[in-house]
C-alpha positions as a Python dict, from the first residue, in 0.01 Angstrom:
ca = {
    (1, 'X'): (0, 0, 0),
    (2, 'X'): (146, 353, -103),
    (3, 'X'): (-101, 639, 12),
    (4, 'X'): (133, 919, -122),
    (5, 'X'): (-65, 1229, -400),
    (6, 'X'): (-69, 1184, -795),
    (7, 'X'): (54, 1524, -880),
    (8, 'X'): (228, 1603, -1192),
    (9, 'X'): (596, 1546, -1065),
    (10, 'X'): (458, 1194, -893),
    (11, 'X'): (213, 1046, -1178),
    (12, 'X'): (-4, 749, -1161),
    (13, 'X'): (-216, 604, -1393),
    (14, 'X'): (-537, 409, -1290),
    (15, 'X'): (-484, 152, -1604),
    (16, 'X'): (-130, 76, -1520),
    (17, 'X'): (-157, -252, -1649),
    (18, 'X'): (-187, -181, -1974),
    (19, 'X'): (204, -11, -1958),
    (20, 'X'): (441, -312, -2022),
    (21, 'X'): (696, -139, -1829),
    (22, 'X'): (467, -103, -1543),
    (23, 'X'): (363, -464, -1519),
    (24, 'X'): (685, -603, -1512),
    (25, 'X'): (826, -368, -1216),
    (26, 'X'): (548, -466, -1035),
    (27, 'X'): (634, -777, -1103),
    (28, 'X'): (995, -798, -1004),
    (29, 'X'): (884, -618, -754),
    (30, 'X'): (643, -890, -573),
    (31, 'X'): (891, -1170, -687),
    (32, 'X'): (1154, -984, -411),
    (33, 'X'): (886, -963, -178),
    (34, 'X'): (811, -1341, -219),
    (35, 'X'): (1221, -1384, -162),
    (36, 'X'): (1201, -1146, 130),
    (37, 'X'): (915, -1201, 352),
    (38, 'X'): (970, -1626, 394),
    (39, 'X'): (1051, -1694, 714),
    (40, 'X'): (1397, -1742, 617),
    (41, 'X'): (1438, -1401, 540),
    (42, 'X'): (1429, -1328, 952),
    (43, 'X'): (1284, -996, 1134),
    (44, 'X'): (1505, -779, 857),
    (45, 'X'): (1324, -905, 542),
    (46, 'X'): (1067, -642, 468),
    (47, 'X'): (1296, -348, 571),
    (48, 'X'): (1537, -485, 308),
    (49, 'X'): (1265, -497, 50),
    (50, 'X'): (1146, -106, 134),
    (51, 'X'): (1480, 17, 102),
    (52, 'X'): (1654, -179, -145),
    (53, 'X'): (1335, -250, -403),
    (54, 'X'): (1020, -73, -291),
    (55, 'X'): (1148, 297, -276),
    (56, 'X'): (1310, 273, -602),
    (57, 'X'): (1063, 88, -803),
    (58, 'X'): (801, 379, -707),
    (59, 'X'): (989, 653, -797),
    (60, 'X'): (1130, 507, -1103),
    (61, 'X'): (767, 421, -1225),
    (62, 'X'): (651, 790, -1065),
    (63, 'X'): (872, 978, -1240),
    (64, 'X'): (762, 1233, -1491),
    (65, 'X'): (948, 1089, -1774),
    (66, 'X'): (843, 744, -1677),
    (67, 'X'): (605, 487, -1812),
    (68, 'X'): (315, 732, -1748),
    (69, 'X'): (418, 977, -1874),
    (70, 'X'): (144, 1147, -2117),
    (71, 'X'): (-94, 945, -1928),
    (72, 'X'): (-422, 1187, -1795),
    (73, 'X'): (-760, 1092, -1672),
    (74, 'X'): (-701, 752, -1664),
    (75, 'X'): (-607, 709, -1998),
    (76, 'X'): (-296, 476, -2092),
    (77, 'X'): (-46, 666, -2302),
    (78, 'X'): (283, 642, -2428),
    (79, 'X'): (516, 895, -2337),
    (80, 'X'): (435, 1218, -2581),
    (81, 'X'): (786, 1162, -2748),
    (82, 'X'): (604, 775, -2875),
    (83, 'X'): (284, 952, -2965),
    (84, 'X'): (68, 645, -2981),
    (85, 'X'): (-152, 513, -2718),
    (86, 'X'): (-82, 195, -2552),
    (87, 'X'): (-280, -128, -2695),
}
């Protein structure tokens, strides 16, 4: 859970899955936290996965020249440099 504003130098978009880019940070992203939060991974596990994977995946897919950018009202874009909408 992230609670932090969409504003235009943190973007979001509400169809995120249809950005390839997206999908498969989220992905990596979960297969870490699969890694990290086993029992194996002891009391240090999920503070790991914050600061090594969590914080960086969500600014790297927040970013204004990320994967959403040209995104707006919920719409999937490519970035503006692309010009085409995402499929």
């Amino acid at each position: 859970m992230c609670g932090r504003e969409v504003t235009s130098c943190a973007l979001w978009c509400t169809s995120w899955r249809k950005h390839k880019e997206a999908v498969a940070q989220l992905y990596w992203l979960w297969m870490e936290w699969r890694e990290l939060a086993g029992p194996e991974s002891g009391a240090s596990g999920h503070s790991a996965r914050h600061r090594d994977h969590l914080t960086h995946v969500m600014a790297s897919l927040r970013d204004p020249s990320g994967p959403f950018a040209g995104c707006k009202d919920g719409s999937a874009q490519q970035p503006d440099h692309l010009g085409k909408p995402v499929p």
